[in-house]
Backbone as JSON, one array per atom type, in Angstrom:
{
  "sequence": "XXXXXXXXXXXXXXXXXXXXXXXXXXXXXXXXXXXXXXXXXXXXXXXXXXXXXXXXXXXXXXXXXXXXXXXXXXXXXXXXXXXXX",
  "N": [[11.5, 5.37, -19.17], [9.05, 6.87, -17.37], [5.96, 5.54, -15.96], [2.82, 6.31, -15.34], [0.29, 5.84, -13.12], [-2.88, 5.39, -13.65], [-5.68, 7.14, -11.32], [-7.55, 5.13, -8.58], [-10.63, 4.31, -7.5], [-13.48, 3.95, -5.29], [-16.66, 2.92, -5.08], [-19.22, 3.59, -3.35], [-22.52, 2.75, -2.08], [-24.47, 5.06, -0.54], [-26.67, 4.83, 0.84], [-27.19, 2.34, 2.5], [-24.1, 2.48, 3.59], [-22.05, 0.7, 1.7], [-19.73, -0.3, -0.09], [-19.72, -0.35, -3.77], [-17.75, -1.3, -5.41], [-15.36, -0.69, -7.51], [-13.36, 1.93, -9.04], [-12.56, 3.37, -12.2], [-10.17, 6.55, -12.93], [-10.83, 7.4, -15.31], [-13.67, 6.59, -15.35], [-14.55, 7.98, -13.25], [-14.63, 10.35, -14.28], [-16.29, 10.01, -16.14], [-18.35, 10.06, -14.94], [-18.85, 12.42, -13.73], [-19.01, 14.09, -15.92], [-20.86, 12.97, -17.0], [-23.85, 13.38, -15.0], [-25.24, 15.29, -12.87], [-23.93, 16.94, -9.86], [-24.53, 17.03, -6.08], [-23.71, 19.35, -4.98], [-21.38, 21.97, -4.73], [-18.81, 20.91, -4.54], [-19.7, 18.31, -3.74], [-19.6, 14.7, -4.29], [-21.12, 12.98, -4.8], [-24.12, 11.53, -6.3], [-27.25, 11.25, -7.44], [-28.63, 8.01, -8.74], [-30.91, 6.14, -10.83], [-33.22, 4.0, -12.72], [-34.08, 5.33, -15.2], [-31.8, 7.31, -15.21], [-29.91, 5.67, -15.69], [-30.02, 4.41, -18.25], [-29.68, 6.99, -19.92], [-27.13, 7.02, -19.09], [-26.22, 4.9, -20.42], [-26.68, 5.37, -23.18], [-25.03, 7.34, -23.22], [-22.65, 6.21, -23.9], [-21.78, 4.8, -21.61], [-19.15, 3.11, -19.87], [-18.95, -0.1, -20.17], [-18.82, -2.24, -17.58], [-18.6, -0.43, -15.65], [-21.46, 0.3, -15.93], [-22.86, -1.82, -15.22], [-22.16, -2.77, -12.61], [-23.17, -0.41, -11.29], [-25.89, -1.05, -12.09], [-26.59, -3.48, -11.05], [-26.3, -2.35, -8.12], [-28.79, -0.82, -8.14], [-30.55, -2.97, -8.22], [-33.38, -3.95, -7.17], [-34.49, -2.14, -6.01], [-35.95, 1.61, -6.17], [-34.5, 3.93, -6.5], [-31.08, 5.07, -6.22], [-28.48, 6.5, -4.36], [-25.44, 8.02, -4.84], [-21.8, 7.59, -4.08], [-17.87, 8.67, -4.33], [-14.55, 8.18, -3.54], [-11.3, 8.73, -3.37], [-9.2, 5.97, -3.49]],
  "CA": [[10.2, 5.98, -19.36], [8.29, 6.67, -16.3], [4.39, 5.24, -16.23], [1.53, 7.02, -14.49], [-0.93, 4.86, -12.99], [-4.33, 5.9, -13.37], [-5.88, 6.65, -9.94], [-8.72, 3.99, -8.65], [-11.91, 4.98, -6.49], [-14.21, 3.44, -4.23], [-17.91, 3.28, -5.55], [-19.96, 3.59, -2.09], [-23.96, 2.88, -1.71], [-24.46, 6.03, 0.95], [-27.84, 4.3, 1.97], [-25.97, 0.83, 2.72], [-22.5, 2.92, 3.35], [-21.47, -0.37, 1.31], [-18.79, -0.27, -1.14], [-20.34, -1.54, -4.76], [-16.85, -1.68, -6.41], [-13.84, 0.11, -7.48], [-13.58, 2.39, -10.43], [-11.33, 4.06, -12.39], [-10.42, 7.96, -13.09], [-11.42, 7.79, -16.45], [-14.88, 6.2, -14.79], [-14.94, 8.77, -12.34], [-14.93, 11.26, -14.79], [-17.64, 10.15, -16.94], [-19.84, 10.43, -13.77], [-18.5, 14.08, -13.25], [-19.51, 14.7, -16.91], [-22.75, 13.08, -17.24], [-24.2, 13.26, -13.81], [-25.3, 16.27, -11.68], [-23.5, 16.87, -9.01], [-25.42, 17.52, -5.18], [-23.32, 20.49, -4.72], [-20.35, 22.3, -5.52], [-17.97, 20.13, -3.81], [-20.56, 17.25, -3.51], [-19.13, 13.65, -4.62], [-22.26, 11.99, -4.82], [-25.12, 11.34, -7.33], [-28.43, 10.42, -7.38], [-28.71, 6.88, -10.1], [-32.27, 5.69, -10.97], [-33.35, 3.62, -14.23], [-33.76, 6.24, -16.58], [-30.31, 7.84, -15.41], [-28.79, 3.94, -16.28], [-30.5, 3.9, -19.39], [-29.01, 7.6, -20.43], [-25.39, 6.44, -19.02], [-25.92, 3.86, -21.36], [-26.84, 5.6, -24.17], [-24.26, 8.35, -23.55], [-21.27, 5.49, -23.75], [-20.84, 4.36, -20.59], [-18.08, 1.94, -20.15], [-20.01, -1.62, -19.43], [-18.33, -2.63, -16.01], [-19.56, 0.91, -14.75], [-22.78, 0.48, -16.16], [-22.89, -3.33, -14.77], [-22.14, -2.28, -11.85], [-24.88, 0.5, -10.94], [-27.16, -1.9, -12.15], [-26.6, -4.22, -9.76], [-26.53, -2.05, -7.23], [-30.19, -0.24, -8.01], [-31.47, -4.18, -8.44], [-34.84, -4.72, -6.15], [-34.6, -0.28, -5.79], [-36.26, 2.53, -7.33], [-33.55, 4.46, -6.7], [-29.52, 4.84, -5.28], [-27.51, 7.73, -3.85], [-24.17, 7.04, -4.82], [-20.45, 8.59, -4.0], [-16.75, 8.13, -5.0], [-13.23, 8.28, -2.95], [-10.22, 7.9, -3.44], [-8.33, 5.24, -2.75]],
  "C": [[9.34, 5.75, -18.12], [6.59, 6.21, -16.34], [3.58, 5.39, -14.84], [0.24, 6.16, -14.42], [-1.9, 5.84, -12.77], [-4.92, 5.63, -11.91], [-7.68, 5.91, -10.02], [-9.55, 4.87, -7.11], [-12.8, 4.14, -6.07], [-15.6, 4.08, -4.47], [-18.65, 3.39, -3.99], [-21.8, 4.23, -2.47], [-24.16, 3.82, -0.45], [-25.31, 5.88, 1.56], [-27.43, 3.13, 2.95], [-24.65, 1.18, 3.53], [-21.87, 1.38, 3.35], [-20.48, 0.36, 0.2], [-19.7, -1.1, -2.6], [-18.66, -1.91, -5.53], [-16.19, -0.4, -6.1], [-14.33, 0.12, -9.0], [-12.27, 3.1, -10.65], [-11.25, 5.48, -12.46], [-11.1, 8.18, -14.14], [-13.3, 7.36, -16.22], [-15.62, 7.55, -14.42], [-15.61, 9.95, -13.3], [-15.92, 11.39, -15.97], [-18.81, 10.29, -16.26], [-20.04, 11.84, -13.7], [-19.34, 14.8, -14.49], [-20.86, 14.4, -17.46], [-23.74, 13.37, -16.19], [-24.29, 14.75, -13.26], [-25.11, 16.42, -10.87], [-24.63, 17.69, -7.26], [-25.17, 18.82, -4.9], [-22.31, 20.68, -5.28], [-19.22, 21.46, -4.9], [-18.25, 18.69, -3.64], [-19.44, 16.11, -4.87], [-20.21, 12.98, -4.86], [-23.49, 12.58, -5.6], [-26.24, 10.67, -6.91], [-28.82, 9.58, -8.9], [-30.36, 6.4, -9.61], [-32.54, 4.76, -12.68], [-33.49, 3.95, -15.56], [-32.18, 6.88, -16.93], [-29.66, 6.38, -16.1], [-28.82, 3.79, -17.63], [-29.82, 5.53, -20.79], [-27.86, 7.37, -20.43], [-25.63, 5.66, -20.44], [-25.92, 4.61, -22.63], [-25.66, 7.1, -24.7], [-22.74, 7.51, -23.71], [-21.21, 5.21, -22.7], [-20.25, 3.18, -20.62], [-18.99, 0.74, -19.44], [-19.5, -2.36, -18.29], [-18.63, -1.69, -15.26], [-21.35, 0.27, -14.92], [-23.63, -0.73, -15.13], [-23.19, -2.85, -13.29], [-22.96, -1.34, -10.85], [-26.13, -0.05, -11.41], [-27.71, -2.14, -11.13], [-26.68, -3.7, -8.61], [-28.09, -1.3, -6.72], [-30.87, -1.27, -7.96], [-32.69, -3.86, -7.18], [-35.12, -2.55, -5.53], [-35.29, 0.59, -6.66], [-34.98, 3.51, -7.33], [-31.85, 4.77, -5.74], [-28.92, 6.31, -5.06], [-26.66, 6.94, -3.97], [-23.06, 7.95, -4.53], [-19.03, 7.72, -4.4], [-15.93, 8.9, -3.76], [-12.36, 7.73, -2.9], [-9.34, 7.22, -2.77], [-6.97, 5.09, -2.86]]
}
């Protein structure tokens, strides 16, 4: 029986161009589905405390959520992007 690893992604602060973490596909794709994308091709989101507080309330998985916390801490707000690694 062959097993398909889920692919992993690379959270990136695009103000910082820091890395906040590593996510998963199934991650990725709750960003894709709650989140507005900048363009049609665009990878990157704009997160703020109300968006954290809808993630949250729309399910987001709590190591995502954790995660974009921490990274909006001492901010009003984050530009964020994903790539794969």
């Amino acid at each position: 029986m062959e097993v398909i690893m889920e692919g992993i992604y690379s959270l990136i602060d695009i103000e910082r161009d820091q890395e906040i973490g590593t996510i998963t596909e199934s991650q990725v794709q709750f960003l894709i589905d709650s989140l507005e994308e900048e363009g049609i091709e665009a990878q990157d989101y704009y997160i703020d405390e109300e968006l954290l507080a809808m993630l949250a309330e729309n399910g987001c998985d709590e190591e995502l959520l954790e995660m974009l916390t921490e990274a909006l801490e001492g901010r009003e707000d984050i530009d964020i992007r994903y790539e794969a690694i």
